[in-house]
LUMVOZA-846321 format. One record per residue: x, y, z of N, C-alpha, C, O in turn. Coordinates in steps of 0.1 Angstrom, whole numbers, padded with zeros to 4 digits, always signed. Layout:
BEGIN
XYZXYZXYZXYZ;...
This chain:
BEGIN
+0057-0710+0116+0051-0707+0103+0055-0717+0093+0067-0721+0090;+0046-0722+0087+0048-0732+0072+0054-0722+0065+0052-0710+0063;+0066-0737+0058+0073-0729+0047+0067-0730+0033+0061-0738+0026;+0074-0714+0032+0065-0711+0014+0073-0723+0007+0085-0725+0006;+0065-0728+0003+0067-0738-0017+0056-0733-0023+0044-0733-0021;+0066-0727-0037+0059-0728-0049+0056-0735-0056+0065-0739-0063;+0042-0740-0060+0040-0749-0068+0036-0747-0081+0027-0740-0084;+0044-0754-0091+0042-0749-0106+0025-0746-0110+0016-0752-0105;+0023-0739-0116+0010-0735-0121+0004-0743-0129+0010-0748-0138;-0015-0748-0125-0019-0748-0127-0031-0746-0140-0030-0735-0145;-0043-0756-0146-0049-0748-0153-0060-0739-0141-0066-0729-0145;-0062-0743-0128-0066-0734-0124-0060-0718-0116-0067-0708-0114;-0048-0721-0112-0046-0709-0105-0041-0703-0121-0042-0691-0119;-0038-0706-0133-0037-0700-0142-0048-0687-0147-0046-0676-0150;-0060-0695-0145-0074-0689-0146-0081-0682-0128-0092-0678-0125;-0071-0683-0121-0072-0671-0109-0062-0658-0113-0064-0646-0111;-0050-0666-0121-0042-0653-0125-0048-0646-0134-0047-0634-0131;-0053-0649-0142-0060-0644-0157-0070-0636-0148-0070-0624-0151;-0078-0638-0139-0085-0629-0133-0084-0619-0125-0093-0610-0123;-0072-0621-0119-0064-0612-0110-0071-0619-0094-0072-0612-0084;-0074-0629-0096-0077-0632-0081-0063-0633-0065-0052-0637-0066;-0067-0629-0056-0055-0629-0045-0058-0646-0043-0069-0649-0039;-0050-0656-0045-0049-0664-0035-0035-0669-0028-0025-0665-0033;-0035-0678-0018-0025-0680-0009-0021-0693-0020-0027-0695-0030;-0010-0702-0015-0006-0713-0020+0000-0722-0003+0009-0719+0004;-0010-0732-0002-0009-0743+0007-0009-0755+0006-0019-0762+0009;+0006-0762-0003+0013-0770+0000+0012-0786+0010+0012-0785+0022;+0012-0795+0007+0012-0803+0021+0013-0817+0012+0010-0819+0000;+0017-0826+0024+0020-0842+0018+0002-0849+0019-0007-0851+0027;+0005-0852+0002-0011-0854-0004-0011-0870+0004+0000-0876+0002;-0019-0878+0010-0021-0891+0014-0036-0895+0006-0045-0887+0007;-0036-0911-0002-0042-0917-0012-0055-0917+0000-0054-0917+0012;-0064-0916-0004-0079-0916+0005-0076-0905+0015-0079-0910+0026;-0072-0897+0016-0072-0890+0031-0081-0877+0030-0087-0871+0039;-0081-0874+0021-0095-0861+0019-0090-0845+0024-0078-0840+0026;-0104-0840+0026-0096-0831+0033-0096-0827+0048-0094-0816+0054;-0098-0839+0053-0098-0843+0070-0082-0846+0068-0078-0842+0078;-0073-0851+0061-0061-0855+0061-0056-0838+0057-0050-0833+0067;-0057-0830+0046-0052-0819+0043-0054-0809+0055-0045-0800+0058;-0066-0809+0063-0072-0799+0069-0061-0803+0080-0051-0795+0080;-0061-0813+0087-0050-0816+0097-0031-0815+0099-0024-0816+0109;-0027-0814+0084-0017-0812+0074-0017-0798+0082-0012-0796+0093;-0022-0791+0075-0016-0771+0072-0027-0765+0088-0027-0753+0090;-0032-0773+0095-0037-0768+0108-0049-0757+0107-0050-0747+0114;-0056-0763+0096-0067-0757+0094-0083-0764+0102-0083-0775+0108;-0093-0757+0101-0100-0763+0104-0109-0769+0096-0113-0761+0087;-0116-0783+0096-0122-0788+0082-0129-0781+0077-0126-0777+0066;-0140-0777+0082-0154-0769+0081-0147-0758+0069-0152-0756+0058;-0139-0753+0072-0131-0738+0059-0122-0744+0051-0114-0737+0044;-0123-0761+0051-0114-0767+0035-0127-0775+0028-0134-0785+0030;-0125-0769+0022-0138-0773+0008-0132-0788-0002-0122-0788-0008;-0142-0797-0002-0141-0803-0010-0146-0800-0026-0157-0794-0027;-0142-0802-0033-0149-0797-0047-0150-0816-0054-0141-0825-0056;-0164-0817-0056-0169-0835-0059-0177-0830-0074-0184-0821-0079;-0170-0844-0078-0179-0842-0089-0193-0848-0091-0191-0859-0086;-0205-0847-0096-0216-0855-0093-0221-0854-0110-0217-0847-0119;-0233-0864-0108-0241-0863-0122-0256-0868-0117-0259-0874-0107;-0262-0862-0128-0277-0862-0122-0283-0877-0131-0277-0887-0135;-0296-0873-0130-0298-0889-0137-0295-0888-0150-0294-0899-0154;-0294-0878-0158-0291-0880-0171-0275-0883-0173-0272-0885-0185;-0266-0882-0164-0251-0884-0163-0246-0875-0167-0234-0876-0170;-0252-0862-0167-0255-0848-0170-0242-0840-0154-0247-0836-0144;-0229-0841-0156-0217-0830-0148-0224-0819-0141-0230-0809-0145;-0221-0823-0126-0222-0812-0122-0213-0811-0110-0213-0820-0103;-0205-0799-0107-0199-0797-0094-0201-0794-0081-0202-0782-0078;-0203-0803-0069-0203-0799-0056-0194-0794-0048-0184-0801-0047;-0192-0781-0041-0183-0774-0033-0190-0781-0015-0202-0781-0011;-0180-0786-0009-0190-0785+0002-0179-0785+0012-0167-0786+0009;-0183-0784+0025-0175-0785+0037-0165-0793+0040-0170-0804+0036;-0155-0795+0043-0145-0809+0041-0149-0825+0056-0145-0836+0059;-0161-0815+0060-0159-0821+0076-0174-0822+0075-0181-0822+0086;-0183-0825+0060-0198-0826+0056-0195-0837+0046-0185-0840+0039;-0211-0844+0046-0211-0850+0036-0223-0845+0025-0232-0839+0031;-0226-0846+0015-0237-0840+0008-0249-0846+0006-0246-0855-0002;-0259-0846+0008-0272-0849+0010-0278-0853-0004-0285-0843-0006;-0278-0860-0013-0280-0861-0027-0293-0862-0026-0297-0861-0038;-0302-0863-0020-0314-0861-0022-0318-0849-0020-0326-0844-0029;-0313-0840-0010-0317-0822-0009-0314-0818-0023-0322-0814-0030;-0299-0821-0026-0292-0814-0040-0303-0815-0048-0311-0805-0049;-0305-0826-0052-0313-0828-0065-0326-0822-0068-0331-0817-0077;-0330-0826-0053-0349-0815-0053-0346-0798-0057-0352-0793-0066;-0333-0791-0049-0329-0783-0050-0326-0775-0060-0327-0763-0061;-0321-0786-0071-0316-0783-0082-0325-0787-0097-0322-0785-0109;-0336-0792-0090-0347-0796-0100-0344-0808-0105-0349-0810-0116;-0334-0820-0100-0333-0829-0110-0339-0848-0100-0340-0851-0088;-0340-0854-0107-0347-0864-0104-0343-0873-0093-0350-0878-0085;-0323-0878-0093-0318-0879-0087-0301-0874-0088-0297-0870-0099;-0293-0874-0080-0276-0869-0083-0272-0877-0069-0276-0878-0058;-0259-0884-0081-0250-0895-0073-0234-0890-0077-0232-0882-0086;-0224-0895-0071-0209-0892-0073-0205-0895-0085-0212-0905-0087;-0200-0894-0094-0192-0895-0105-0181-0909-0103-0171-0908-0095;-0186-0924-0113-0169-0929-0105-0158-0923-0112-0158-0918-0124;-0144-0923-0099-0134-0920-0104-0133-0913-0117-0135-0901-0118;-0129-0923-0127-0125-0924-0142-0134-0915-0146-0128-0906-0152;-0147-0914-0146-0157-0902-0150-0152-0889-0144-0149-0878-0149;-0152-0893-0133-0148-0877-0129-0138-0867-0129-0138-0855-0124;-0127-0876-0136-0112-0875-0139-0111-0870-0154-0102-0863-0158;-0124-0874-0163-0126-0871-0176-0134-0857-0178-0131-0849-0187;-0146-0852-0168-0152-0845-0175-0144-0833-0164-0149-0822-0167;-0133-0832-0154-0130-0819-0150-0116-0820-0150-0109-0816-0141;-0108-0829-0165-0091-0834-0164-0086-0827-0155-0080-0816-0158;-0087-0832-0140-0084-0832-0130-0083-0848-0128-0092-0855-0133;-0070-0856-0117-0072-0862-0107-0082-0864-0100-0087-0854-0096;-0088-0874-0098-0097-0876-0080-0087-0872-0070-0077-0879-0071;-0085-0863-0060-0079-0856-0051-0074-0848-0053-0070-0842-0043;-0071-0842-0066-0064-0829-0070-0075-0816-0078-0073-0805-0083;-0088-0825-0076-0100-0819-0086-0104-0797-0083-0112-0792-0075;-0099-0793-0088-0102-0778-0084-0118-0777-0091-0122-0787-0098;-0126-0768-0089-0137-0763-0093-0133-0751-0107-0140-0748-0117;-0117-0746-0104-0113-0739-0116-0106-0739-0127-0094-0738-0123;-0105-0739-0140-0102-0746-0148-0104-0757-0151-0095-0764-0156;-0117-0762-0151-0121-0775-0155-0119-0778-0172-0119-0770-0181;-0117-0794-0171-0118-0794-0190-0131-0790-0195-0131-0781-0204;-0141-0794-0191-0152-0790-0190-0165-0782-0184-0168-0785-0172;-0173-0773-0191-0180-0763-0182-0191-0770-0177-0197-0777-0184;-0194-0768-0163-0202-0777-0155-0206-0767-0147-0200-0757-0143;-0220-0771-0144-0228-0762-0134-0221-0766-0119-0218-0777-0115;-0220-0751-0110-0214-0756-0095-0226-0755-0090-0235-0751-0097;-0226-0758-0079-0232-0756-0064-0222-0758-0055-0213-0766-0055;-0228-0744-0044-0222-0745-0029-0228-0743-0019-0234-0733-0015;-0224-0754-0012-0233-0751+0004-0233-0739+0007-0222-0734+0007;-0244-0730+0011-0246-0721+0013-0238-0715+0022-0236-0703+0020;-0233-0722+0034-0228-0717+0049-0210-0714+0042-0202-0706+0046;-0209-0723+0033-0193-0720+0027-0193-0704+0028-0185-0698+0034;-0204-0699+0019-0204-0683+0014-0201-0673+0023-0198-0662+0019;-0202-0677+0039-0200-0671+0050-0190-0668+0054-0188-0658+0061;-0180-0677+0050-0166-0680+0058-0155-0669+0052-0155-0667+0040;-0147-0663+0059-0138-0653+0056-0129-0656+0041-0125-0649+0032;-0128-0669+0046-0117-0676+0037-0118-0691+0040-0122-0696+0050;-0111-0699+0027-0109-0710+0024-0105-0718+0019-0105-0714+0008;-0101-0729+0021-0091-0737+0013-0094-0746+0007-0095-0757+0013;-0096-0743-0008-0103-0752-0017-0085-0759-0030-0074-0755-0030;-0093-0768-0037-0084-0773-0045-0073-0763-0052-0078-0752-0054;-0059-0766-0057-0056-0755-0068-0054-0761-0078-0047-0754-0085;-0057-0773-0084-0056-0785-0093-0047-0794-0094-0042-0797-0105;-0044-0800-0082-0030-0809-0083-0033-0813-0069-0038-0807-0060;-0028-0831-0068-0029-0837-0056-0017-0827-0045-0006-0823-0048;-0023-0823-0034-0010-0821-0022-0014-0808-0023-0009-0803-0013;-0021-0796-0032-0019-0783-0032-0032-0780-0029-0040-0788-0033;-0035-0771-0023-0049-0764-0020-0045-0749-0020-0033-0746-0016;-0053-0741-0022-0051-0723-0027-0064-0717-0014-0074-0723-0010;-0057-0704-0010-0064-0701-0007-0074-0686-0007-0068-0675-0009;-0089-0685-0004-0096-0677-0017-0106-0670-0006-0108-0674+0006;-0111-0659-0011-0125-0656-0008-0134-0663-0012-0135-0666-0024;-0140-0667-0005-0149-0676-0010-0161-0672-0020-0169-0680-0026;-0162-0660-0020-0172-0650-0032-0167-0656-0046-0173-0664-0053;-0157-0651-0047-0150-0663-0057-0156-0669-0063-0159-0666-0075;-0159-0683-0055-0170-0695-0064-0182-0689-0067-0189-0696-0073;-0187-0674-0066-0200-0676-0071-0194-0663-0082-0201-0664-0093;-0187-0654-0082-0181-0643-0090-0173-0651-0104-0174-0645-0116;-0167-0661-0102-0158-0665-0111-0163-0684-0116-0156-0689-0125;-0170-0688-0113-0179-0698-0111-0196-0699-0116-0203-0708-0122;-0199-0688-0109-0218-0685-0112-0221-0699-0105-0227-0708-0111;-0214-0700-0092-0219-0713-0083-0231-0707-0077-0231-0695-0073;-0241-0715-0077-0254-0710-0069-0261-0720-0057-0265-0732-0057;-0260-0712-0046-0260-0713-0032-0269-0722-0030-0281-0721-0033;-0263-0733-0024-0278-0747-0020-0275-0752-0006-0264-0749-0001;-0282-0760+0001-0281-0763+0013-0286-0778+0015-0298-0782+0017;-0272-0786+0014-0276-0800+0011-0263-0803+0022-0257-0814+0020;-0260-0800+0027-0253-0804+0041-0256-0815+0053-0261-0812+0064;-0251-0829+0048-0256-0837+0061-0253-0830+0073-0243-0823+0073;-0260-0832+0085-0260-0828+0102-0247-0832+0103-0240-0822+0106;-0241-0843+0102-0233-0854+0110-0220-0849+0100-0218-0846+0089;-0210-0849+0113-0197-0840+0112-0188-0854+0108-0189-0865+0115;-0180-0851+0097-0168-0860+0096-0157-0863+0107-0151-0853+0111;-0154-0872+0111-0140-0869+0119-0127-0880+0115-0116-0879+0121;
């Protein structure tokens, strides 16, 4: 069994507390580029049930949040037909660090500085449970995944490349 560490709170597990949400706390040595093929391998999860949370912007530079598979990549062309907009690309860095004061690698979906429309792959909604950001490099929380659409109003899309990360 991994040992429990507590990790100081959060602006988002702050706003899982404020809601009374149950989540777990899973800890692990954060590595610079390693994603969550590096975390998922860390705490002996499997990728597919550790969520990335990306930031994107449409063509207006107009914030928006991707939840997706840790072991997918996202289809920016499905997104955007899906979501009505013309085109949606990644956020660099420095943008993306600005509009959810989060880190790039520690980026949660909760507690953002900023209110931003989510999306989530739809097949995430299925999974029992999962391990998404808790806002800090090295920490991931873990959730019902109902969650992102109950405490979020993330609305379900299906922009999942075929081709599996490894």
């Amino acid at each position: 069994m991994a040992k429990k560490e507590h990790v100081s709170e959060t602006p988002a597990t702050q706003l899982l507390k404020r809601h009374q949400v149950a989540f777990s706390e899973h800890p692990y040595e954060y590595l610079e580029h390693g994603g969550a093929l590096h975390s998922s391998a860390e705490l002996g999860w499997d990728p597919f049930h550790v969520v990335k949370t990306l930031i994107m912007q449409d063509q207006d530079a107009k914030p928006l949040v991707v939840l997706m598979h840790g072991n997918r990549k996202v289809s920016t062309k499905n997104l955007a037909r899906q979501i009505g907009a013309k085109s949606v690309e990644p956020c660099a860095p420095e943008v993306a660090n600005r509009h959810s004061g989060y880190l790039v690698g520690g980026t949660s979906p909760f507690g953002t500085r900023r209110a931003m429309a989510v999306y989530v792959e739809s097949t995430i909604l299925a999974l029992p449970k999962i391990l998404i950001n808790g806002g800090r490099r090295g920490y991931l929380v873990g959730i019902d995944p109902q969650v992102c659409v109950t405490l979020l109003a993330a609305k379900p899309v299906q922009c999942a490349l075929a081709e599996v990360l490894t």
